[in-house]
C-alpha positions, 0 to 999 in steps of 0.5 A: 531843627536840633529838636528835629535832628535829635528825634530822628538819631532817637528813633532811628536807633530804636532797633529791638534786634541789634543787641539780639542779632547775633543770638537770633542768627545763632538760634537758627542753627547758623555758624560764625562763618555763615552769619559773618558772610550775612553781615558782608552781604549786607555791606556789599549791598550798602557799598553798591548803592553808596556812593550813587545814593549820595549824588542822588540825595546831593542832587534830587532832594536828601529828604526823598533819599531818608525816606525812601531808606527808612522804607527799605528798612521796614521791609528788611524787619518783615523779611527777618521776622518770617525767615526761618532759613539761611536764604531769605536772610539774604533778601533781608539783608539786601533791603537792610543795605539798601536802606543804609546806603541811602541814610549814612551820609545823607543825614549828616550832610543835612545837619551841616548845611543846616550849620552852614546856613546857621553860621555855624560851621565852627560847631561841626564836631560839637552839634553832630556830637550832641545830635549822636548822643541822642542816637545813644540815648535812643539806643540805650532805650532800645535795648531794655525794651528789647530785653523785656521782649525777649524776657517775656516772650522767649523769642526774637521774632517780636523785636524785629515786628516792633522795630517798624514802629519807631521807624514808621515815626521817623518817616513822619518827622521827615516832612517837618525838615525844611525844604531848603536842606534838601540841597541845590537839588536838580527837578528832573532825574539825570544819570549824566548828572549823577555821574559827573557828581559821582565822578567829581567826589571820587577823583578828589577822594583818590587824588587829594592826599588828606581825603585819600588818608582819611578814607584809609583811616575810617576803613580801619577804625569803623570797619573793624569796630563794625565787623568785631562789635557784635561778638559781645552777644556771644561772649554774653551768653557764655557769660550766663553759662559760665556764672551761677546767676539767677539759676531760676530762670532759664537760659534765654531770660537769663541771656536777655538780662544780662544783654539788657544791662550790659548794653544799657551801659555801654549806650549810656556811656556812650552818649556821654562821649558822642556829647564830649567828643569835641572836648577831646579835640580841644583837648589835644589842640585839634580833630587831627591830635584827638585821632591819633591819640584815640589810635593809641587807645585803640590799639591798647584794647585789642592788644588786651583782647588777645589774652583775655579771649584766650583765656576766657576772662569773661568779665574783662572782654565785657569791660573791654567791649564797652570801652571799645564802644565808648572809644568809637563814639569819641572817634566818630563826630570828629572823623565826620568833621574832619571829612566835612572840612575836606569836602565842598559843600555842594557836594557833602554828601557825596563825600561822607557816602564815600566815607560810608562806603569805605567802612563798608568795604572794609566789613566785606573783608574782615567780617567773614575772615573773623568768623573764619577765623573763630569758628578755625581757632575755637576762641574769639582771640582772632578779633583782638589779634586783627584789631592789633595789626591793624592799629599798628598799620595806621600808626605807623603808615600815618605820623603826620598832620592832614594839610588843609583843604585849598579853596577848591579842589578842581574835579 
């Protein structure tokens, strides 16, 4: 099954646009603002559905929920691939949504159940790290073909038709997973069921300190990771302009070069972390110590970015965009796991949709505020001074160690 797991972060990660979308959005005549309240859409779309799609998945079957997203997905290619204004985009984007929503915490529930079953739960962070790193390798592979697509077609349309491939494969591999990780799932459809199940996870969300803290945590770090990430593509481009770099070729084909390469390394290094992610917790004696210590991080680097935004330090934003990504591929297995151990394992997925939910959340609010922010300003200064304040407010409001989870939590 870790075969099976592996495969599926490979292929899910083979999204020829991801690296482009921005410069594809861009290309369309579409602002910061615009292409920012686009992402927050999207989020919107995914915080609508996320957490029901959890208590679906946890009671009718997570191998169902898979592959009804990754069909979302496919639709939401087709739509961007024909789009050539604003408002379809939405439609897209909506798919898009709908389609994370029923991934985000699904998947993770089946690969801990599936180490539960094994006996080893005790491995949480170290298999979901590995199986993440697969995801970053995949990723890595992604963007050089993405790249050598847009070199030789000098477009973005065809990434978004061959991004159906890979994800038409993943749909394949999920009728190798066994039945059983599909959870004590009910035969017929409920809404009363799902309800109470819906209810049950975010009472214990709201009223348990330690999954309430969490939950504030992962807005922080992810939302703003997610909402900020993306203006590396920009940055790229400027990049292009601002140096004298194979000046035979034109600027898209220079572009999608230096994308290629710089993303190339940033997923590659990344896989590295996901796959030692667990090293850092041994490290700092627990999932607990490593979190705060990669705060600190965090907060260093957005600190950095405010000066060199400001002063158009083009190479040190690159260098500090990488090891923001690099830092979030740390953090992430061991929030999983930290969330995973203050959850029942009935309901898992539930409570990681949670988590995924309030990542999203988070993206509504700080995506269009950064592209207003930058169209407002004129620099990207304004990612590195909210990325500032927000690290600086969970440090200060969170100095001390999560209490464990009691036997059982009552709903």
């Amino acid at each position: 099954m870790l075969f099976r797991f592996s495969l599926y972060g490979f292929l899910k990660n083979q999204r020829y646009y991801e690296n482009f979308l921005y410069l594809a959005f861009l290309d369309k005549g579409l602002s910061y603002f615009a292409i920012d309240i686009l992402i927050g859409f999207r989020e919107v779309c995914t915080n609508l559905f996320e957490i029901p799609s959890g208590a679906v998945a946890d009671l009718y079957g997570r191998r169902r929920a898979m592959i009804f997203s990754f069909f979302a997905y496919i639709a939401s290619f087709v739509i961007f691939a024909v789009s050539e204004s604003l408002f379809p985009l939405f439609a897209a984007m909506f798919f898009y949504g709908l389609g994370d929503a029923f991934r985000s915490g699904t998947h993770k529930a089946m690969i801990f159940d599936w180490l539960r079953l094994q006996g080893r739960s005790d491995e949480k962070t170290k298999i979901y790290g590995f199986t993440r790193s697969w995801s970053q390798m995949g990723s890595a592979v992604s963007v050089l073909i993405a790249g050598g697509l847009v070199f030789y077609s000098g477009n973005f349309v065809d990434i978004f038709w061959f991004s159906i491939i890979p994800y038409a494969m993943n749909i394949v591999n999920f009728f190798g997973y066994p039945a059983r990780l599909d959870g004590d799932r009910q035969s017929e459809f409920s809404l009363k069921a799902v309800a109470r199940m819906l209810g049950s996870a975010l009472k214990q969300s709201v009223q348990f300190p330690p999954l309430r803290r969490l939950v504030f945590e992962g807005m922080g770090f992810e939302g703003m990771y997610k909402a900020s990430k993306d203006y590396l593509q920009p940055i790229l481009k400027q990049t292009v302009i601002a140096l004298p770099l194979l000046l035979a070729l034109d600027e898209s084909k220079r572009t999608a070069l230096l994308v290629a390469g710089v993303y190339f390394v940033l997923y590659f290094l990344s896989s590295f972390a996901s796959r030692n992610s667990h090293q850092v917790s041994n490290w700092r004696g627990s999932d607990e110590g490593a979190a705060r210590f990669m705060w600190w991080i965090d907060l260093a680097f957005f600190a950095l970015l405010i000066p060199v935004f400001w002063f158009n330090w083009y190479l040190a934003i690159i260098v500090l965009f990488v090891g923001l990504a690099i830092l979030q591929n740390f953090w992430r297995p061991g929030l999983i796991s930290r969330f995973n151990a203050q959850s029942t394992p009935e309901m898992s997925a539930t409570i990681l949709s949670i988590e995924a939910q309030s990542k999203s959340l988070a993206t509504i609010i700080l995506a269009p505020l950064l592209g207003l922010l930058v169209d407002t300003v004129g620099n990207f200064s304004p990612v590195g001074i909210v990325g500032t304040c927000i690290a600086v407010a969970i440090l200060v409001a969170y100095r001390g160690e999560l209490e464990a989870r009691p036997i059982s939590v009552s709903a």
